[in-house]
N, C-alpha and C positions, 0 to 999 in steps of 0.2 A: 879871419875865417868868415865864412861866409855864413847869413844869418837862417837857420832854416824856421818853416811857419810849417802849419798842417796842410795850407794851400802849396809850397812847393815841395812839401813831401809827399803830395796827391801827383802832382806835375812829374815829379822825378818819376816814379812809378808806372804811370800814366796807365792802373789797372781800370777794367771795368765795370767792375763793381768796386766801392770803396770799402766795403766789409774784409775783402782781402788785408786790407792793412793789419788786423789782427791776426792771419797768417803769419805775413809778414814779420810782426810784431815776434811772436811765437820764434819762430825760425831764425832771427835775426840776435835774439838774444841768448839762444841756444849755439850761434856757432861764437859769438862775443865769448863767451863763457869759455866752450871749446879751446879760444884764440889764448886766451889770459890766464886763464888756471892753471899751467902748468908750468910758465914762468915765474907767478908768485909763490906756487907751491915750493918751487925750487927753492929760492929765496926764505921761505921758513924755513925749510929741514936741514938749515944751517944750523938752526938753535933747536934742533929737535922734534920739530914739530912736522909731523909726516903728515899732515894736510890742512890747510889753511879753517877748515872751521873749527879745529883745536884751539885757534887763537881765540875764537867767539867765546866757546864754551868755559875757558881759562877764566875769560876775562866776567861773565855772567857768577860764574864760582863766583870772582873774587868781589861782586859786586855782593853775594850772599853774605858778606859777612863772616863774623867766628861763630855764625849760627849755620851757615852753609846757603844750599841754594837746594829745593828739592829736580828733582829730575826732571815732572813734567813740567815745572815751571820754564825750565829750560827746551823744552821740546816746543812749548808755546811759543817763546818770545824768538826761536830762533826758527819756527818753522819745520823744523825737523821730524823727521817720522821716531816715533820711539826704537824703533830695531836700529834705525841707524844710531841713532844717539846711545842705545846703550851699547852698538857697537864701537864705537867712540871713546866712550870713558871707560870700557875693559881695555882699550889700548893704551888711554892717558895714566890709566891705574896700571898698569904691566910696565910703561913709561917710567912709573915714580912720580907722576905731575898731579896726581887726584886719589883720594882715597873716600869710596862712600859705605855708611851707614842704611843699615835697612830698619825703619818705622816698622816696629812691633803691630801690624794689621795683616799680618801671611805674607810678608815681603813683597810686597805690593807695591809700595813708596822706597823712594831712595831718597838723601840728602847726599849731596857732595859739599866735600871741602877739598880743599888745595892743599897739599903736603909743603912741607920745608922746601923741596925743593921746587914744587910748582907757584910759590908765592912768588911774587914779585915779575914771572919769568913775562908776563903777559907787558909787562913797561918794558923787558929786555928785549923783547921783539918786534914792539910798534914800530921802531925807529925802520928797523930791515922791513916790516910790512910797508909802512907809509911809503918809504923808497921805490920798491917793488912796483906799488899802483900809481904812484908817481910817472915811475917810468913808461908803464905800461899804458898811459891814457892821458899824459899833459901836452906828448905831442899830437894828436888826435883832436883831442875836444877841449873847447877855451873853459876858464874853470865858469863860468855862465853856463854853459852847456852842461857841464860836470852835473851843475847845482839841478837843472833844471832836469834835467833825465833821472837822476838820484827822483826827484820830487814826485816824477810821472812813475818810477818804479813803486816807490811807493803806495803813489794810490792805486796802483794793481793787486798788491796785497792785501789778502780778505783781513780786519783787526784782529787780534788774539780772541775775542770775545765772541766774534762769530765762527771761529773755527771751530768751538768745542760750547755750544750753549750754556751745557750743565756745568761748568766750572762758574757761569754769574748766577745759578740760579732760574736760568729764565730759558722757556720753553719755548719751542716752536708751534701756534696752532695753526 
């Protein structure tokens, strides 16, 4: 494959202003997404899982322990807006995969835990997930490329700790 820099991803383009590239940026990862989600999605709802961020959340649970995992801790680390997410785990809970707990402060807080049957399911489905984006992106991108784009996605995302201030304590002046 052929090696790209930021010099011939300026060149391929060959816009006039270079600021566009974060258009680009923008647009390019939004049709990525478009292209690939709905092949993987596929590939989960073999085991149940009618949308692939089920498998995050599963797996966030099961990283909580027999103590659980509270909700927005999960909304932080996963990015997610709380409507979605709590529309998510009313489906995992309707599923049988998650059952939560409401912290005695006006139901404010949730903890989740994993049910009987959602224990363990998040190992039963890596294999079909890893497959999935295997498929979808080993012909495409060398795994160098893989690593390096993962790294750039990364640091596009703001930390958990600047999305929400007040969960470290520390204020904006």
């Amino acid at each position: 494959m052929t090696q790209i820099t930021s010099e011939t991803a300026r060149e391929f383009f060959k816009d006039d202003a270079p600021s566009v590239g974060y258009n680009r940026l923008w647009f390019n990862m939004m049709r990525v997404h478009r292209n690939l989600y709905p092949q993987i999605a596929k590939a989960l709802k073999a085991h149940g899982l009618a949308d692939p961020i089920w498998y995050e959340i599963l797996l966030h649970i099961h990283r909580g322990g027999p103590t659980g995992k509270l909700m927005s801790q999960i909304e932080t680390e996963l990015y997610l807006p709380q409507y979605a997410l709590s529309r998510h785990v009313a489906r995992l809970e309707k599923a049988g995969f998650v059952r939560r707990e409401f912290i005695a402060d006006g139901r404010r807080k949730q903890v989740l835990f994993l049910t009987g049957q959602g224990i363990g399911l998040h190992d039963e489905v890596w294999t079909t997930y890893h497959n999935a984006m295997q498929d979808a992106l080993s012909e495409r991108l060398s795994e160098d490329e893989a690593y390096l784009m993962a790294r750039l996605l990364i640091k596009a995302l703001p930390m958990p700790w600047e999305q929400n201030p007040a969960q470290t304590g520390e204020t904006a002046d």
